[in-house]
MDAnalysis code that builds the backbone (N, CA, C; Angstrom):
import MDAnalysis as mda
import numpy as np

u = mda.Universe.empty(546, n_residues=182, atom_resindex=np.repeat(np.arange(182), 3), trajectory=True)
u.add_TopologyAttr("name", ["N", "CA", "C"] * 182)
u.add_TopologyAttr("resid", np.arange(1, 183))
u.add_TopologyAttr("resname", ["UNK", "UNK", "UNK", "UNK", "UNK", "UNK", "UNK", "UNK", "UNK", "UNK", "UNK", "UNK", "UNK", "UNK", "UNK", "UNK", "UNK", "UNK", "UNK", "UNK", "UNK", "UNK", "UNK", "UNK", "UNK", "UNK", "UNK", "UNK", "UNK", "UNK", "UNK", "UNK", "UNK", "UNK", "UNK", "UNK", "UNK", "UNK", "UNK", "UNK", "UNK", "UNK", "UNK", "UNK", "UNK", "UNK", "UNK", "UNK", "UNK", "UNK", "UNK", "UNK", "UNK", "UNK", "UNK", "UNK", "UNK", "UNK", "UNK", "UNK", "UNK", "UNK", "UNK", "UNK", "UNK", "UNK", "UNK", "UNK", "UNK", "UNK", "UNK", "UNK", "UNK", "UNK", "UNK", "UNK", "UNK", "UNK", "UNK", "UNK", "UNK", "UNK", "UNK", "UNK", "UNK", "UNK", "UNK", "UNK", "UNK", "UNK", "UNK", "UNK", "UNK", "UNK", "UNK", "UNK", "UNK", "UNK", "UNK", "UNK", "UNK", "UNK", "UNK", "UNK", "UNK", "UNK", "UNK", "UNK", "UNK", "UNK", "UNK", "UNK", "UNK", "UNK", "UNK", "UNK", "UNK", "UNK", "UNK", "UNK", "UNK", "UNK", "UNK", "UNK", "UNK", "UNK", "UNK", "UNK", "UNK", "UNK", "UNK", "UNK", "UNK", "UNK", "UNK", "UNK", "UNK", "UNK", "UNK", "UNK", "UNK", "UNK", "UNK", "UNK", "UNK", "UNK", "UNK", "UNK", "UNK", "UNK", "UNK", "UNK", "UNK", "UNK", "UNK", "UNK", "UNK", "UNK", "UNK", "UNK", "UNK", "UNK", "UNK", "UNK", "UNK", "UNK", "UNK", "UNK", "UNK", "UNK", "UNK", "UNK", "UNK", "UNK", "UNK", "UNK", "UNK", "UNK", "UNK", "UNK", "UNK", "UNK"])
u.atoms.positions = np.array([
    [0.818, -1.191, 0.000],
    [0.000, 0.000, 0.000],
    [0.867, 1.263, 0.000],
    [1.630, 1.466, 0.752],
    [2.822, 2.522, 0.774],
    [3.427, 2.638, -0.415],
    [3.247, 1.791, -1.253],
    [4.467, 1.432, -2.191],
    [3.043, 2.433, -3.266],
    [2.487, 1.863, -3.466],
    [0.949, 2.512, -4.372],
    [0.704, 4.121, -4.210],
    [0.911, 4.546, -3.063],
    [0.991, 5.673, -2.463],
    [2.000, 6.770, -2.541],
    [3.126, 6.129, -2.915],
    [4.414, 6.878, -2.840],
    [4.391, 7.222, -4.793],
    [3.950, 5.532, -5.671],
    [3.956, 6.165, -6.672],
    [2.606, 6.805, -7.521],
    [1.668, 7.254, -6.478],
    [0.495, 7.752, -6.350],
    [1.018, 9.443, -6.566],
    [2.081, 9.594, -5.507],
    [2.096, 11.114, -5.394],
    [3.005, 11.422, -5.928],
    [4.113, 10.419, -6.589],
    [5.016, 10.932, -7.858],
    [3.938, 11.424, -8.970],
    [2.887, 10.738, -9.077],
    [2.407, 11.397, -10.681],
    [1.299, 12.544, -10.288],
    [0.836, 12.657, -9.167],
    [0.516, 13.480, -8.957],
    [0.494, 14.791, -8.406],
    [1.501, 14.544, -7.368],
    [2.569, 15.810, -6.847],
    [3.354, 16.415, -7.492],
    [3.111, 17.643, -7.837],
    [4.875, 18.437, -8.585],
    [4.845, 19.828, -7.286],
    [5.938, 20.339, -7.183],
    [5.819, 21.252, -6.301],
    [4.808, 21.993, -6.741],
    [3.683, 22.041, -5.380],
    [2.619, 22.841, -5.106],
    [2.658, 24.105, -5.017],
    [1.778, 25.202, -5.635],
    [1.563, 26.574, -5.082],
    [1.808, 26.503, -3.199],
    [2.222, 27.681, -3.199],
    [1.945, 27.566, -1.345],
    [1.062, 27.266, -0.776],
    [-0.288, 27.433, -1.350],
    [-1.596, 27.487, -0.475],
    [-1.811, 25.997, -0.666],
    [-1.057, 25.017, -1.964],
    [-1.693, 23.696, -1.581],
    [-1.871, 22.895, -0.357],
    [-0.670, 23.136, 0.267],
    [0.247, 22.428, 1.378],
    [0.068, 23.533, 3.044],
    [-0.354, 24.074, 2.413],
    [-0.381, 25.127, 3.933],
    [-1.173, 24.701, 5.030],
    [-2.011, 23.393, 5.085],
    [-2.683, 23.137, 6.158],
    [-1.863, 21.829, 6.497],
    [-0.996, 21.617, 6.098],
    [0.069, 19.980, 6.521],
    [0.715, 20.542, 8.024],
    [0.252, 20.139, 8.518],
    [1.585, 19.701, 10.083],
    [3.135, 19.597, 9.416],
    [3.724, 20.030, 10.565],
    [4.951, 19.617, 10.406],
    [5.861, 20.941, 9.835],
    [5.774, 22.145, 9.170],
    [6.066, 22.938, 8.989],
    [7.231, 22.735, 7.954],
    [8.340, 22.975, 8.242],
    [9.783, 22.483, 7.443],
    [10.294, 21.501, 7.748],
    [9.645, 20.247, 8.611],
    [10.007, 18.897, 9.157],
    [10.343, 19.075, 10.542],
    [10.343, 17.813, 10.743],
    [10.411, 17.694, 12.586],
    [11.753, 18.231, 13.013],
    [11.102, 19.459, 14.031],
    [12.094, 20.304, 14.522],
    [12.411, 21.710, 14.043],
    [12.089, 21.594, 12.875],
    [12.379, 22.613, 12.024],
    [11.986, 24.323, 12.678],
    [12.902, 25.083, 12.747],
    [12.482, 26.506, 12.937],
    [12.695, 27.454, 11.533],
    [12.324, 28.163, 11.595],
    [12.690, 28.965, 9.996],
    [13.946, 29.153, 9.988],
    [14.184, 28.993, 8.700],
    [15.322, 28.727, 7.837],
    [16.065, 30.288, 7.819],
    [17.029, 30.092, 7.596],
    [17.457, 31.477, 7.351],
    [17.157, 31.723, 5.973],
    [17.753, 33.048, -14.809],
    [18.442, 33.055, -16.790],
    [16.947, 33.164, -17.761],
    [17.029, 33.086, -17.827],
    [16.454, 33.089, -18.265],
    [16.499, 31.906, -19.808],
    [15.232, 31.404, -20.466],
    [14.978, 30.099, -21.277],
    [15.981, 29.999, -22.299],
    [16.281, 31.542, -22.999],
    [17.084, 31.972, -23.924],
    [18.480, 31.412, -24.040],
    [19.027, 31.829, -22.733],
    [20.366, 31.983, -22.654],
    [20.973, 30.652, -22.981],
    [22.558, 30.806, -23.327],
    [22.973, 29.496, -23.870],
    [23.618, 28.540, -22.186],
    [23.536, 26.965, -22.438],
    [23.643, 26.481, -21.754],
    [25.226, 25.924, -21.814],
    [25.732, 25.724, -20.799],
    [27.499, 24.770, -20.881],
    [27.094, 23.361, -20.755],
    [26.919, 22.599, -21.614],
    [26.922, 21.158, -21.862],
    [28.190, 20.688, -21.580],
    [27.572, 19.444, -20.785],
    [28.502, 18.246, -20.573],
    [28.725, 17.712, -21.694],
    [29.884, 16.973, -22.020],
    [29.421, 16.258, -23.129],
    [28.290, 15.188, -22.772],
    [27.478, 15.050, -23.943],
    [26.551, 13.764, -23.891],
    [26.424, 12.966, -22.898],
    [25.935, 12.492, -21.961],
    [25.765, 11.730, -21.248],
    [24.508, 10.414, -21.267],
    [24.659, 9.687, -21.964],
    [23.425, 8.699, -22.072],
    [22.648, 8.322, -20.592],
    [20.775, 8.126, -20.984],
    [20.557, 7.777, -19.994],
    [20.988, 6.690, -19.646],
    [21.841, 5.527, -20.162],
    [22.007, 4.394, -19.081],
    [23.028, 5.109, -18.553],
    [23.944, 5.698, -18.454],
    [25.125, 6.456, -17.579],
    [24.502, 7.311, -16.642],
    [23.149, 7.941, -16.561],
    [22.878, 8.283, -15.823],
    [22.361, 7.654, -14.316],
    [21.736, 6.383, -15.523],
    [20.870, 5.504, -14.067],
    [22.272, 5.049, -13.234],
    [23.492, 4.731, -13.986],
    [24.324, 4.103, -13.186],
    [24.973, 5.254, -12.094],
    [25.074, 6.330, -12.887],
    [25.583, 7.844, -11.768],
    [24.282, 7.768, -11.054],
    [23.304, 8.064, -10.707],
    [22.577, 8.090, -9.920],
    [21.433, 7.075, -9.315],
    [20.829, 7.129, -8.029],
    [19.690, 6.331, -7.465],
    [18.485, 6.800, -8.174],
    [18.108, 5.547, -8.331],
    [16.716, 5.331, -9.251],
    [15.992, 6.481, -8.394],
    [16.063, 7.221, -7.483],
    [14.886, 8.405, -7.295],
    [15.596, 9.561, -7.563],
    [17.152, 9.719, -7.900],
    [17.684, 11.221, -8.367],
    [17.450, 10.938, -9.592],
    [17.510, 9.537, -10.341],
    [17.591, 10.036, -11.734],
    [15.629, 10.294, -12.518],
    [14.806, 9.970, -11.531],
    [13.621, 9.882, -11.200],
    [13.216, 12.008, -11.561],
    [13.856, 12.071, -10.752],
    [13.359, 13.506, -10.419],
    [14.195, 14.669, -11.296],
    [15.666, 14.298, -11.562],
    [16.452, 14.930, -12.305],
    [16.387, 14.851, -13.933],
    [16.246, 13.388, -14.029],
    [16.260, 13.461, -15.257],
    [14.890, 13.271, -16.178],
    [13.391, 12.638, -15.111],
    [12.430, 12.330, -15.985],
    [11.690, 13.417, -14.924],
    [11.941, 14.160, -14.855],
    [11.323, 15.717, -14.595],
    [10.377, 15.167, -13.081],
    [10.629, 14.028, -12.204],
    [9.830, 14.043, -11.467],
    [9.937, 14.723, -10.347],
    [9.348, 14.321, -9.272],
    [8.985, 15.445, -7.713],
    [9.053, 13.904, -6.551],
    [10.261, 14.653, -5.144],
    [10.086, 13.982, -4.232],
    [8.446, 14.094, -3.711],
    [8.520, 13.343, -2.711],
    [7.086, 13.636, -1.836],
    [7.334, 14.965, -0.994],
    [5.984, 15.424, -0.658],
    [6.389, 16.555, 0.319],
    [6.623, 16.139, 1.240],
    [8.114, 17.201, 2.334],
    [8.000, 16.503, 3.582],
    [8.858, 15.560, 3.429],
    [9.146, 15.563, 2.430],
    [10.333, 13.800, 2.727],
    [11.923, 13.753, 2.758],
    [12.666, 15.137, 1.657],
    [13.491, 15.507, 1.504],
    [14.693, 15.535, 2.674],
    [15.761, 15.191, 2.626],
    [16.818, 14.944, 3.351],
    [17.352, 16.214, 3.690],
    [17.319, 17.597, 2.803],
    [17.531, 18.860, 3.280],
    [16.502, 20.222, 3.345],
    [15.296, 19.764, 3.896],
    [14.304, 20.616, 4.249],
    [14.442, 20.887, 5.487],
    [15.083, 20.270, 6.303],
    [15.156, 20.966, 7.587],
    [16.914, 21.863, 7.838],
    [17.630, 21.372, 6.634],
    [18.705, 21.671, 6.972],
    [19.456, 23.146, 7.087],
    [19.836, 23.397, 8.364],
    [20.394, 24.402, 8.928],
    [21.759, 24.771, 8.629],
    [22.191, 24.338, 8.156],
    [23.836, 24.215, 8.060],
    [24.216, 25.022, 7.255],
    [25.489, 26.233, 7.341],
    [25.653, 27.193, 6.263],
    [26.632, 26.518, 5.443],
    [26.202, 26.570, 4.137],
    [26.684, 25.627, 2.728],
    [26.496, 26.125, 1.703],
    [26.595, 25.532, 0.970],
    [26.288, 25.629, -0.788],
    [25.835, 24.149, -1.080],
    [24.869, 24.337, -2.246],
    [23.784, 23.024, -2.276],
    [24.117, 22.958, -3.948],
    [24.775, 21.940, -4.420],
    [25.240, 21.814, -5.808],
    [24.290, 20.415, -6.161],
    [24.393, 20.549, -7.762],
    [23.400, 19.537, -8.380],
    [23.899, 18.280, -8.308],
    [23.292, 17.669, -8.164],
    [23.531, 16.008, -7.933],
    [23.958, 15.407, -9.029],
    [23.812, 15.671, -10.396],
    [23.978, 14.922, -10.925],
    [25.745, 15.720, -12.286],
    [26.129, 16.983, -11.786],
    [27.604, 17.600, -12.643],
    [28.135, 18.510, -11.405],
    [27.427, 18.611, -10.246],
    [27.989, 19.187, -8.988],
    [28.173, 20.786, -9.247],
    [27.300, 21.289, -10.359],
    [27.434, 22.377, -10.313],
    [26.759, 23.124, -8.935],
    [27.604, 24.462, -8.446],
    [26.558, 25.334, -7.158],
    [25.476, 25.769, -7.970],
    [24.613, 25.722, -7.132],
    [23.288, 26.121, -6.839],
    [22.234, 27.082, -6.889],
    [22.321, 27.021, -4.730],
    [21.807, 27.859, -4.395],
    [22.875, 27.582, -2.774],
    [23.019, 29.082, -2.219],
    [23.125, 29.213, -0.983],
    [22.719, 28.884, 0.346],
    [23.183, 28.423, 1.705],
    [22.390, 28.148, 2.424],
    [21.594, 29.593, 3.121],
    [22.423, 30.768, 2.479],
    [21.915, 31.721, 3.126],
    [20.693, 32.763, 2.393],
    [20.356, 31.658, 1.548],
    [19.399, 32.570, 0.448],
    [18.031, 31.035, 1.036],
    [18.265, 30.121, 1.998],
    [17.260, 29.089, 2.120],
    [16.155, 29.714, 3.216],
    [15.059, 29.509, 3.177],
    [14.213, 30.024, 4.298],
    [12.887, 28.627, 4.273],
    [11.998, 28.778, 5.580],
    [11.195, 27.499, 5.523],
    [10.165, 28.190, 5.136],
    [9.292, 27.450, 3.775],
    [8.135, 28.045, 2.912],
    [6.903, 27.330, 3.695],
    [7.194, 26.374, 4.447],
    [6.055, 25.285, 5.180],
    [5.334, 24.551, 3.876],
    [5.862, 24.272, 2.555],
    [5.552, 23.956, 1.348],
    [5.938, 22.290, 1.482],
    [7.075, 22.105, 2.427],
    [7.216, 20.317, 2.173],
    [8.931, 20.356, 1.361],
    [9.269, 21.443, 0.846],
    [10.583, 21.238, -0.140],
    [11.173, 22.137, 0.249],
    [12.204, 22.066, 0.148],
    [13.498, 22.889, 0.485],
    [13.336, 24.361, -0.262],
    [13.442, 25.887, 0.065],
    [13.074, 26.972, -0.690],
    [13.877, 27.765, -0.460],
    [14.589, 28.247, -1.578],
    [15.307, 29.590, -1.782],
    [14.812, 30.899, -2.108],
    [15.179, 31.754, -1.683],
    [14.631, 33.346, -1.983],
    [15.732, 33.821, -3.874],
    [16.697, 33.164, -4.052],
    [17.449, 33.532, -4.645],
    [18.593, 32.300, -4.799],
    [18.627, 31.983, -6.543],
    [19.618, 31.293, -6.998],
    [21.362, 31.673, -6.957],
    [21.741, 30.907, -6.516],
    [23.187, 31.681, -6.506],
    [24.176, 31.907, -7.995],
    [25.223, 33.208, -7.377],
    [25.629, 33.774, -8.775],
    [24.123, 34.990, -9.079],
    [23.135, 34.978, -8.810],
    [22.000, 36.003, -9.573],
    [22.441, 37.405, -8.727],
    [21.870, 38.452, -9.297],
    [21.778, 39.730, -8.594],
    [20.626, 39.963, -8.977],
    [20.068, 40.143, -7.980],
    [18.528, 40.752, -8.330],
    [18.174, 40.168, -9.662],
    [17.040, 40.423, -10.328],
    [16.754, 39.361, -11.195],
    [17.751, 39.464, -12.411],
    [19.081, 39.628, -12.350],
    [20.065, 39.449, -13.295],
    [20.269, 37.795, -13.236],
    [20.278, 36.819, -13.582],
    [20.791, 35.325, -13.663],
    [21.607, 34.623, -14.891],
    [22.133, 35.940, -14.903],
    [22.909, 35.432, -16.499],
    [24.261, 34.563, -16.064],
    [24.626, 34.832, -14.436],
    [25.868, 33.992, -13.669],
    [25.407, 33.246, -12.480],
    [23.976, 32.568, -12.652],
    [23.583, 31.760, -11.646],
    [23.316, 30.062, -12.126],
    [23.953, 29.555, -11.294],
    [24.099, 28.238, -12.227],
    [22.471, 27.316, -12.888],
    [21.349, 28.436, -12.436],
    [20.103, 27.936, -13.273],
    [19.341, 28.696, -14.551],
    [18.714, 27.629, -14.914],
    [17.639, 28.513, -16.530],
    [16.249, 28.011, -15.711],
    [15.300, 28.847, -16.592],
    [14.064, 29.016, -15.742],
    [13.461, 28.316, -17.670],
    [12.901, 27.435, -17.361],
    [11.726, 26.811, -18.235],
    [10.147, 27.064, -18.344],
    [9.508, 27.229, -19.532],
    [8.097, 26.881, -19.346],
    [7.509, 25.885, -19.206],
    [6.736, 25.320, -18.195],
    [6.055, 24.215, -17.579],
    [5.182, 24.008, -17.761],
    [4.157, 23.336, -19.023],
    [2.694, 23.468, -18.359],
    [2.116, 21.906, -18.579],
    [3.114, 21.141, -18.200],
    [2.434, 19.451, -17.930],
    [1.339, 18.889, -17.009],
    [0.670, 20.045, -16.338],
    [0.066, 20.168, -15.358],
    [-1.012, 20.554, -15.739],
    [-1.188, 21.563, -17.042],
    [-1.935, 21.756, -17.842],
    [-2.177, 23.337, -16.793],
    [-1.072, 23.944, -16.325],
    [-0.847, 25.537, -16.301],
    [0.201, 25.866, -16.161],
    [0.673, 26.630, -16.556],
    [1.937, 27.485, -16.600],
    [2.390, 27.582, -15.548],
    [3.797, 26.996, -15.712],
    [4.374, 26.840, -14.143],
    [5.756, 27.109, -14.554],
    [6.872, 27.735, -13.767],
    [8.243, 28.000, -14.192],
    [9.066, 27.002, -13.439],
    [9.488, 26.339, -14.960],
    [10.548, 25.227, -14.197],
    [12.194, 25.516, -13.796],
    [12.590, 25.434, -12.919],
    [14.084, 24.888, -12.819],
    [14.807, 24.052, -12.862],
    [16.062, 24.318, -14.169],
    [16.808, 23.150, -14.586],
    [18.577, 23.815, -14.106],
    [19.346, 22.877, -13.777],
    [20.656, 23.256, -13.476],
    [21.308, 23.513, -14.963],
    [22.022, 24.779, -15.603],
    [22.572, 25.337, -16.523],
    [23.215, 23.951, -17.038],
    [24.122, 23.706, -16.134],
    [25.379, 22.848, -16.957],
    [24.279, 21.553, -17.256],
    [23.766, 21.015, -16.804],
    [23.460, 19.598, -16.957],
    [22.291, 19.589, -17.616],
    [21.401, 20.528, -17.120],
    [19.849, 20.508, -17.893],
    [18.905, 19.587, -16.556],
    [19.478, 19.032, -15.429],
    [18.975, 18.331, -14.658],
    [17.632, 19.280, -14.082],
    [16.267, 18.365, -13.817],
    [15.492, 18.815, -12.943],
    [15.756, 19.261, -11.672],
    [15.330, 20.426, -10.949],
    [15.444, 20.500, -9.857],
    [14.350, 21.256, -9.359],
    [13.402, 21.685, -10.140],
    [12.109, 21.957, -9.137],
    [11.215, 22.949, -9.866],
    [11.060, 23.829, -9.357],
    [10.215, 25.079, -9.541],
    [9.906, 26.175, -8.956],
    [9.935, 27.733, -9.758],
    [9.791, 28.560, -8.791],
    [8.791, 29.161, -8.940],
    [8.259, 30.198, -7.450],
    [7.193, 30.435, -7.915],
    [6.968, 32.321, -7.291],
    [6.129, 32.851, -7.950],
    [6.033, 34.437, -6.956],
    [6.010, 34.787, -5.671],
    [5.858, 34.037, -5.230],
    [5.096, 33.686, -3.633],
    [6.162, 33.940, -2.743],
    [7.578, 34.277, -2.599],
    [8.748, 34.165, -1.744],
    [8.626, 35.353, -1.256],
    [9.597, 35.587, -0.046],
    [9.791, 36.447, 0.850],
    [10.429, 38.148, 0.156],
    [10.589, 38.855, 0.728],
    [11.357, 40.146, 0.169],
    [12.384, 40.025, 0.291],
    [13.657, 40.681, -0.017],
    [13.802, 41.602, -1.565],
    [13.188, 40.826, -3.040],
    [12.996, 39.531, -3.090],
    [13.047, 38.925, -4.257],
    [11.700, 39.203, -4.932],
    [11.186, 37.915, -3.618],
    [9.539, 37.745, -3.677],
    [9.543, 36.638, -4.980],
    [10.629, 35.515, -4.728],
    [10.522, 34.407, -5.379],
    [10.670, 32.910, -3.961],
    [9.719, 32.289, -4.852],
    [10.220, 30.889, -3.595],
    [10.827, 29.828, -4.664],
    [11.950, 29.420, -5.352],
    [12.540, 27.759, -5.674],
    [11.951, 27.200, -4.541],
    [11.485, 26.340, -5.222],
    [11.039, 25.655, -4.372],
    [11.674, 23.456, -5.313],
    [12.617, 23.339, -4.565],
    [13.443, 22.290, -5.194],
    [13.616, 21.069, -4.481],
    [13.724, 20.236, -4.728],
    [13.280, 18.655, -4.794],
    [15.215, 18.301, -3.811],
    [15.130, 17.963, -2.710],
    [16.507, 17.035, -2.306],
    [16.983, 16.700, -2.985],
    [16.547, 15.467, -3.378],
    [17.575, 14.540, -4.128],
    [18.075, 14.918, -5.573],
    [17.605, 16.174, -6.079],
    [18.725, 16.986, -6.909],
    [19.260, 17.394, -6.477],
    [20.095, 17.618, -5.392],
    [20.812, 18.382, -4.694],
    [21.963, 17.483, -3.952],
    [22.967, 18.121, -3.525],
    [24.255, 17.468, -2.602],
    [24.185, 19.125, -1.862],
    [24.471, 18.458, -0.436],
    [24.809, 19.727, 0.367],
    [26.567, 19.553, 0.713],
    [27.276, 20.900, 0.543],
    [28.625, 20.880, 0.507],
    [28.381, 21.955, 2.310],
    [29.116, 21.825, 3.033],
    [28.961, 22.325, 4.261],
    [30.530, 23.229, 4.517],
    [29.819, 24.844, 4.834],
    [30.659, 25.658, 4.313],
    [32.480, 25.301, 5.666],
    [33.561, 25.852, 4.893],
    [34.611, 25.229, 5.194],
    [35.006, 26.198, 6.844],
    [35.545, 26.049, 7.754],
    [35.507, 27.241, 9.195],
    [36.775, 27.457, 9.153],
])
């Protein structure tokens, strides 16, 4: 039954507007206190990478979410509660990210940034993401893919905090957390 359930809310879960999730318990996970390019532009390709090289570089749920555009569960993610000041690079060419100091808790279930790193204000021509049109959902939704790789990593949406007033809102297991050096 769990098993039915889990791939119940892969096809039906993609990161939610805020208001989907806003009545879930649990906030940014147990314990959790608040957190602290555009389509055009050209991308830096890896060379080629076939999907069987991918399944073997990654676990059947990064290459799940990275490469066939899917979504963890809400709430489930290994760095939604995480506090730690870092840099959060892509799982699957290790490019950076996003900052731990641009992360805040959206109470959405997924890990959320105010701001991609490398961007200045909405300049992102040196932030290691491109922003996609989404509408598999059957509405327009802005996707995030990591520059170098093209990997899934989530979606952003208007809804974030100030100066930006953006929330990424991005999936764990595209992600590696690098934990900053003292």
């Amino acid at each position: 039954m769990a098993r039915l359930l889990r791939a119940l809310s892969r096809l039906l879960l993609r990161e939610a507007p805020l208001g989907a999730v806003r009545g879930r318990a649990g906030g940014c996970g147990p314990g959790a206190g608040p957190g602290r390019g555009d389509a055009g532009s050209p991308t830096k390709q890896e060379p080629s990478v076939t999907k069987s090289e991918w399944q073997k570089k990654l676990t059947p749920e990064q290459f799940y979410v990275t490469r066939e555009k899917g979504t963890e569960p809400p709430f489930s993610g290994s760095y939604l509660s995480n506090e730690e000041a870092g840099m959060y690079h892509c799982v699957c060419c290790d490019s950076p990210l996003f900052s731990s100091e641009k992360k805040y808790c959206s109470g959405t279930g997924w890990p959320s940034f105010s701001e991609a790193h490398g961007a200045s204000g909405s300049d992102e021509s040196h932030a290691g993401i491109l922003r996609r049109l989404d509408t598999s959902l059957g509405a327009a939704r802005t996707e995030v893919v990591c520059r170098q790789c093209e990997a899934h990593l989530g979606h952003v949406f208007p809804d974030g905090p100030a100066p930006t007033g953006q929330r990424f809102c991005i999936n764990s297991v595209a992600l590696t957390f690098k934990p900053k050096k003292q």
